[in-house]
N, CA, C and O atoms as a DFTB+ gen file, in Angstrom:
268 C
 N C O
     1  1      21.176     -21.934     -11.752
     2  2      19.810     -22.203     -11.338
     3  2      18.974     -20.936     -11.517
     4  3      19.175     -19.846     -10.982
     5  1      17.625     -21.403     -12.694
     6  2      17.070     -19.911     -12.656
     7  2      16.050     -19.651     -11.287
     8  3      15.475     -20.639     -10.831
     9  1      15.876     -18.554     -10.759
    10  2      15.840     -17.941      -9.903
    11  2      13.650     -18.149     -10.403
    12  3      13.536     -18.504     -11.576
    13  1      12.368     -17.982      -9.734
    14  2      11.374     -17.700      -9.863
    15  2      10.955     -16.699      -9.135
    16  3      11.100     -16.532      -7.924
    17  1      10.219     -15.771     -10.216
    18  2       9.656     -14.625      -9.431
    19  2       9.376     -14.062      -7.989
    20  3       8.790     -15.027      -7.496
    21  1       9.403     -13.562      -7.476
    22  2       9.018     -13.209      -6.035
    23  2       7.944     -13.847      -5.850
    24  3       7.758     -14.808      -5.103
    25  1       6.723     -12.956      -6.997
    26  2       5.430     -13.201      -7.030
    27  2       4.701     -15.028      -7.055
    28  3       3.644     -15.444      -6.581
    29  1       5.920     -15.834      -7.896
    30  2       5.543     -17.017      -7.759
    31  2       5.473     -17.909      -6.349
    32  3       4.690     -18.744      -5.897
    33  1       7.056     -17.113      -5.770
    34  2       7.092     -18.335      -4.453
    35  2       6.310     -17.658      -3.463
    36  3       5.699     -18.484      -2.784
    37  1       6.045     -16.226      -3.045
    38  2       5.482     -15.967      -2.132
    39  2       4.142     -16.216      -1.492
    40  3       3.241     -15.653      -2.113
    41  1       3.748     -16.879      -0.454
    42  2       2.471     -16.853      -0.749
    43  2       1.365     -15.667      -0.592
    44  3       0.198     -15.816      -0.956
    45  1       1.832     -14.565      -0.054
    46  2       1.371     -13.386       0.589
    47  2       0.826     -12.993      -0.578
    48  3      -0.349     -12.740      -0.845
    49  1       2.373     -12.952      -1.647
    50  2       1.643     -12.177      -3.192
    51  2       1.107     -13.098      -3.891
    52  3       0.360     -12.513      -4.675
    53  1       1.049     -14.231      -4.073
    54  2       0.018     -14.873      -4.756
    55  2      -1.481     -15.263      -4.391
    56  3      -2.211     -15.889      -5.160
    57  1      -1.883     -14.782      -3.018
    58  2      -3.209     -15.038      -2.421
    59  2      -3.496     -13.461      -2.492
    60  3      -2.757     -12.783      -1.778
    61  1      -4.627     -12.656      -3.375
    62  2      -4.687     -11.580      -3.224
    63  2      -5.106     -10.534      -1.893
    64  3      -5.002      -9.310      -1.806
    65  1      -5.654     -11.615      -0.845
    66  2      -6.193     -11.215       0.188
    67  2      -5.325     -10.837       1.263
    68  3      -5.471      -9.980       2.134
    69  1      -4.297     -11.724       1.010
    70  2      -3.166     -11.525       2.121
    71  2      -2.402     -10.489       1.523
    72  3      -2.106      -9.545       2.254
    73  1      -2.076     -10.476       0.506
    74  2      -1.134      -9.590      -0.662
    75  2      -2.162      -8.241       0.495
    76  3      -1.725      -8.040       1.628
    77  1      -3.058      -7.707       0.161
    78  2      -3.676      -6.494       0.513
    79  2      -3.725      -6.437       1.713
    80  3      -3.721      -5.217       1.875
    81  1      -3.769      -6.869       2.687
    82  2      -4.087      -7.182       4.413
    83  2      -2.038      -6.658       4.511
    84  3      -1.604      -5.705       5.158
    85  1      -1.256      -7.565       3.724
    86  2       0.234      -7.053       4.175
    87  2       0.448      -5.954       3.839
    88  3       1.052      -5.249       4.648
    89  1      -0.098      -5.144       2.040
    90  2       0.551      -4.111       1.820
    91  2      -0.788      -3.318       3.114
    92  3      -1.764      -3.953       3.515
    93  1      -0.696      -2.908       3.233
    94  2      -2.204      -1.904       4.116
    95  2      -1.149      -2.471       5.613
    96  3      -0.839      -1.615       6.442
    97  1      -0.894      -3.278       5.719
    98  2       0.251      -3.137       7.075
    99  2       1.082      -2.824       7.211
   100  3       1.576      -2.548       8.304
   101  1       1.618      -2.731       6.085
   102  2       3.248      -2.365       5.929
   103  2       3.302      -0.921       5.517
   104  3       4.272      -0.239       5.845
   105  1       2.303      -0.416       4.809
   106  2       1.984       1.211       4.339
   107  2       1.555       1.847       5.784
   108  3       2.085       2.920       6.075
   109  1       0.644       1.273       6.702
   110  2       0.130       1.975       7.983
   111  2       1.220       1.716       8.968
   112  3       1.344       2.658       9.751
   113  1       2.023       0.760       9.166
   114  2       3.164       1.419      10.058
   115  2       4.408       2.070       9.450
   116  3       5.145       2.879      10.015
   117  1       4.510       1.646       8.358
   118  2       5.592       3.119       7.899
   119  2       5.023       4.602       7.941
   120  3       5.588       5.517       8.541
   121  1       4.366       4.673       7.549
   122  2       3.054       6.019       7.867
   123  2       3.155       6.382       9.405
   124  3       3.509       7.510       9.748
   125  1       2.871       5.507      10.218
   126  2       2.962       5.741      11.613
   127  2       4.118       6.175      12.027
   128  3       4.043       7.295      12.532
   129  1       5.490       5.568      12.000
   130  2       6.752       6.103      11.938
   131  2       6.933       7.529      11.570
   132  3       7.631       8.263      12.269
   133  1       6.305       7.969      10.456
   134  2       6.107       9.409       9.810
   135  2       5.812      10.412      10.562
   136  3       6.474      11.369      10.964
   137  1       4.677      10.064      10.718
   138  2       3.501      10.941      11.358
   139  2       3.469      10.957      12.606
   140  3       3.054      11.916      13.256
   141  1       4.038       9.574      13.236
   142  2       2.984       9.846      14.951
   143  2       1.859       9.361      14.806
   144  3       1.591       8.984      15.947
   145  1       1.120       9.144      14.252
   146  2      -0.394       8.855      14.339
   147  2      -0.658       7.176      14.502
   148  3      -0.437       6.869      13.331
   149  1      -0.938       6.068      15.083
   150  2      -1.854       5.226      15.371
   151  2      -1.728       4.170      14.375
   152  3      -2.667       4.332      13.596
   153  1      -0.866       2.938      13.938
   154  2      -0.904       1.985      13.490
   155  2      -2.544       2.226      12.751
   156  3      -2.982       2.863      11.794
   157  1      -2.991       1.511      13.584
   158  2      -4.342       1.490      13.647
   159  2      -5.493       2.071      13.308
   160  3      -6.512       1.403      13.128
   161  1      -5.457       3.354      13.186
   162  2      -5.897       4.835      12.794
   163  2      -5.967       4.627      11.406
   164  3      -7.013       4.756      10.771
   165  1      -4.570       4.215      10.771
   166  2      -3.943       4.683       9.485
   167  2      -4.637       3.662       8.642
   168  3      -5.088       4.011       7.551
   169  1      -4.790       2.152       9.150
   170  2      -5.448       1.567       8.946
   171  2      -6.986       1.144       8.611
   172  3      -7.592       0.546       7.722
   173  1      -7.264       1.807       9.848
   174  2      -9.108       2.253       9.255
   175  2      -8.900       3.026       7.859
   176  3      -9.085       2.483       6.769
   177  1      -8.454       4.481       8.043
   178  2      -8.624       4.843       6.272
   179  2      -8.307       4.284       5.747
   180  3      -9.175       4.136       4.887
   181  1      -7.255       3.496       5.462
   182  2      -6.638       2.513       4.171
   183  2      -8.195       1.946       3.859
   184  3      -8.932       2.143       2.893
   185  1      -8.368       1.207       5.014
   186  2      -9.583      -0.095       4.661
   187  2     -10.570       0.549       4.266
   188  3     -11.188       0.050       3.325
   189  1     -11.152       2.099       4.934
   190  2     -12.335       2.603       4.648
   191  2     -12.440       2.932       2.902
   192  3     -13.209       2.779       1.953
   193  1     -11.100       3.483       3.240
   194  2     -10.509       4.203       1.472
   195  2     -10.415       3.016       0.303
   196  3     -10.272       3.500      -0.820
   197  1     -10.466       1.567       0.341
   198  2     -10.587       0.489      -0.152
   199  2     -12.058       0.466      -0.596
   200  3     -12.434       0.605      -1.760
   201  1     -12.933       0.249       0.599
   202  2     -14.422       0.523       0.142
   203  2     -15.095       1.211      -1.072
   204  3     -16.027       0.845      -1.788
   205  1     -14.214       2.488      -1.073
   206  2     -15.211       4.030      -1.505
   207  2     -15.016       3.894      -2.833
   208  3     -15.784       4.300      -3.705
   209  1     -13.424       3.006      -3.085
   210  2     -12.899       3.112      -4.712
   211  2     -11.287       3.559      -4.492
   212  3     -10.856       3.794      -3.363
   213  1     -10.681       3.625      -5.361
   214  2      -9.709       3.755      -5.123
   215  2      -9.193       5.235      -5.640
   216  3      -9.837       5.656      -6.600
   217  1      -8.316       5.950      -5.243
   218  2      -7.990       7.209      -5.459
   219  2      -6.591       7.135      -6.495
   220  3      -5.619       6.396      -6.338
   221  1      -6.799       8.059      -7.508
   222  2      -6.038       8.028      -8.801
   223  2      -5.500       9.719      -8.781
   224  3      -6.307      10.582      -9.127
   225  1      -4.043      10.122      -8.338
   226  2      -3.810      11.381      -9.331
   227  2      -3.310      11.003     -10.102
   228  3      -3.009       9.837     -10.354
   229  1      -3.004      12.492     -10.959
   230  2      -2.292      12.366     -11.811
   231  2      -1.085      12.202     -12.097
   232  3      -0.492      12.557     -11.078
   233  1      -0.159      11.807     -13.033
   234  2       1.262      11.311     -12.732
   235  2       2.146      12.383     -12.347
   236  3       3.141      12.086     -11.688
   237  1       1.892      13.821     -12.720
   238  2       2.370      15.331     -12.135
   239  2       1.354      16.110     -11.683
   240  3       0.157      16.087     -11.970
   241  1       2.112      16.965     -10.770
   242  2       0.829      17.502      -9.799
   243  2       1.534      18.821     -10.520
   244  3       2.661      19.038     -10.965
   245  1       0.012      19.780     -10.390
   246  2       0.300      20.809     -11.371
   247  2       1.336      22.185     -10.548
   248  3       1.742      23.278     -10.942
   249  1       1.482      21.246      -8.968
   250  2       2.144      22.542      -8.261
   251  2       3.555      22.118      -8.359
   252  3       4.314      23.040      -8.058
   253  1       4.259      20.820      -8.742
   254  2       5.031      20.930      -8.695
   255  2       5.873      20.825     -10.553
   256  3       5.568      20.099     -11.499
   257  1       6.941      21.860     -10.429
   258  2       7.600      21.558     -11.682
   259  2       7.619      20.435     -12.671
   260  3       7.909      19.325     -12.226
   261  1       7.317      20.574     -14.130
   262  2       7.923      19.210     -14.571
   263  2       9.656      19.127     -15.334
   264  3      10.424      20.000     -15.740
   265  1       9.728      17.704     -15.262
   266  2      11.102      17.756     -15.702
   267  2      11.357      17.263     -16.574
   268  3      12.520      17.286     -16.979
């Protein structure tokens, strides 16, 4: 039996709204675990940081070595 994508059966990832509302929940309490800081907290920036545009580095950061 072939198996269908994650992306097909889920509905979280196929509704883009929920897809973003889960990852932004699941990134702000692992973050919280980290840090200490506020479910919630972590959350406002995500959402604020959604607004402004989205933030892009580069694929190597120039402080650390490449390999």
């Amino acid at each position: 039996m072939e198996q269908k994508p994650l992306i097909e059966t889920n509905p979280y990832l196929r509704d883009p709204e929920k897809f973003r509302k889960a990852l932004i929940t699941s990134v702000a309490s692992s973050t919280a675990i980290e840090t200490g800081t506020s479910v919630a907290s972590i959350v406002r920036m995500l959402e604020e940081g959604a607004k402004t545009g989205s933030l892009t580095k580069p694929q190597y950061s120039s402080s650390l070595p490449h390999k």
